[in-house]
C-alpha positions in Angstrom: 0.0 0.0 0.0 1.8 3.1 -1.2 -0.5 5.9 0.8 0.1 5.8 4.5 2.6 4.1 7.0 3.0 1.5 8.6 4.7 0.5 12.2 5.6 -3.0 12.3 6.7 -4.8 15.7 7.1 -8.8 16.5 8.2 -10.9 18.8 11.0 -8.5 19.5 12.3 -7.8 16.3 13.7 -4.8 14.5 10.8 -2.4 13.7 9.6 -2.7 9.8 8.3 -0.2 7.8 7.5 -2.5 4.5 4.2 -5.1 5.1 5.6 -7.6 3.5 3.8 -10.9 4.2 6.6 -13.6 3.9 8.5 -11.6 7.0 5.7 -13.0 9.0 4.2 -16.0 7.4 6.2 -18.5 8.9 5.7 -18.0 12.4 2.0 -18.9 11.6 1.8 -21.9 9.2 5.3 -23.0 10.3 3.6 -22.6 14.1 6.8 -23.3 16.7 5.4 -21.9 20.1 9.3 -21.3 21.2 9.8 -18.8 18.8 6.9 -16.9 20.0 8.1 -17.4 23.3 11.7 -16.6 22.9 11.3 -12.9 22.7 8.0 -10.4 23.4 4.8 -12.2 23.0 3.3 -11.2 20.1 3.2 -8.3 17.7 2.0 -4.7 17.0 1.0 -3.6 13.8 0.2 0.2 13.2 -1.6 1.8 9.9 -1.5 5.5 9.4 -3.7 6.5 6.7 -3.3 9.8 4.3 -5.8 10.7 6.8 -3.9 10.0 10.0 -6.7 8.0 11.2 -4.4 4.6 13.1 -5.6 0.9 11.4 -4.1 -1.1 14.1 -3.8 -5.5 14.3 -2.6 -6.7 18.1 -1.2 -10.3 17.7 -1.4 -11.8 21.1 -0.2 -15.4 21.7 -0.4 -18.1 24.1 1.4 -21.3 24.0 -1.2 -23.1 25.6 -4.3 -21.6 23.5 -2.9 -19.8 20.3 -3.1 -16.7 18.9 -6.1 -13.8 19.9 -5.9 -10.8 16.9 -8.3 -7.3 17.7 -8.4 -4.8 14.9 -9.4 -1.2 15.5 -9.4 2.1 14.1 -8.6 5.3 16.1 -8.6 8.9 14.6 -8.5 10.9 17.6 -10.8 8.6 19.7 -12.1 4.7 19.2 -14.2 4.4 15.6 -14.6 1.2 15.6 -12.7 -2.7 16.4 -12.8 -6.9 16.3 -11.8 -9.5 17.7 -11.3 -13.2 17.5 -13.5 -15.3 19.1 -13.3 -19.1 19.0 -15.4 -20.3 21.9 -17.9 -17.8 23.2 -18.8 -20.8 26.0 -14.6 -19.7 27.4 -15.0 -15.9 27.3 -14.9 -15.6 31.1 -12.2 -17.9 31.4 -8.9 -15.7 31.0 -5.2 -16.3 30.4 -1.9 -14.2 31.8 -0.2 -13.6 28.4 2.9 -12.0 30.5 3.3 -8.8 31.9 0.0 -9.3 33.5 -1.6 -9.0 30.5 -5.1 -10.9 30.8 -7.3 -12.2 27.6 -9.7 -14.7 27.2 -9.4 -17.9 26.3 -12.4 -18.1 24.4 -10.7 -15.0 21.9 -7.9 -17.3 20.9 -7.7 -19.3 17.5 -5.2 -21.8 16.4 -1.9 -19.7 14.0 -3.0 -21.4 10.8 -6.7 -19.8 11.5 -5.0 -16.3 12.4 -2.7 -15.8 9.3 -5.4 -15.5 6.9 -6.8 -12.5 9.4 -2.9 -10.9 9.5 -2.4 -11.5 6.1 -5.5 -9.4 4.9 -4.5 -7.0 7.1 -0.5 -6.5 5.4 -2.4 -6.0 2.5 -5.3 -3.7 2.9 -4.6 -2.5 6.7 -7.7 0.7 6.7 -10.2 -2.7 5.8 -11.0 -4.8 9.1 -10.9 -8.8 7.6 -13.9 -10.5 6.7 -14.1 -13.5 8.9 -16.7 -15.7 10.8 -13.9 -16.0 13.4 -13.8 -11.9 14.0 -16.9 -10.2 16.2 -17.5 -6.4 16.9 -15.7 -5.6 20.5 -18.6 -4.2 21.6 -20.9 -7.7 20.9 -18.3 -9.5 22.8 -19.1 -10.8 26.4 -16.0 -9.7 27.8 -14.9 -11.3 31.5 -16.1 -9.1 34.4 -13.0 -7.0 35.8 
């Protein structure tokens, strides 16, 4: 996408400026929890439109369940976000990701069922993916605090 920039961070790595899929690709379909362990748990993608409205994909993962993925849009205040959700039955259930840094465990999907989701997003980042995997944030029965 040649209008806008992006802010790419995972697992620790040097930040990227270029969305291109094959830097990322492997850690998904080639799933090896130890290299998503090794280093910071997950990733932060950032989307700056012409506009300078913030398309944003949060990669969180967890040995044990997967990988949970929220998109949102900001431009100056929340516009508008979703989320994976696998098993609406284990929404209250939740999971320390580290850092305490609680999500549930119903929001996690396997990697091979994420990358389609993080894929569409490298390539058209201001368009949320189309997925029956993905629900609004604000039709989600998030755990009680």
């Amino acid at each position: 996408m040649s209008d806008g920039k992006f802010t790419l961070n995972f697992l620790g790595q040097p930040t990227r400026r270029e969305a291109d899929s094959a830097d990322y690709r492997p850690y998904f379909l080639d799933y090896d929890p130890e290299k998503w362990d090794a280093e910071v748990n997950g990733g932060a993608f950032k989307f700056i439109d012409p506009e300078g409205a913030s398309h944003n994909c949060l990669i969180i993962h967890s040995a044990d369940h997967g990988i949970c993925l929220m998109f949102d849009k900001w431009d100056k205040k929340f516009i508008a976000g979703v989320a994976t959700v696998a098993d609406e039955g284990r929404m209250q259930e939740t999971v320390d990701v580290g850092s305490d840094e609680i999500y549930p465990v119903g929001c996690f999907i396997s990697p091979q069922e994420a990358w389609p989701l993080v894929e569409s997003y490298l390539n058209e980042p201001t368009t949320f993916p189309h997925s029956a995997l993905l629900k609004d944030v604000n039709a989600i029965d998030w755990p009680a605090e």
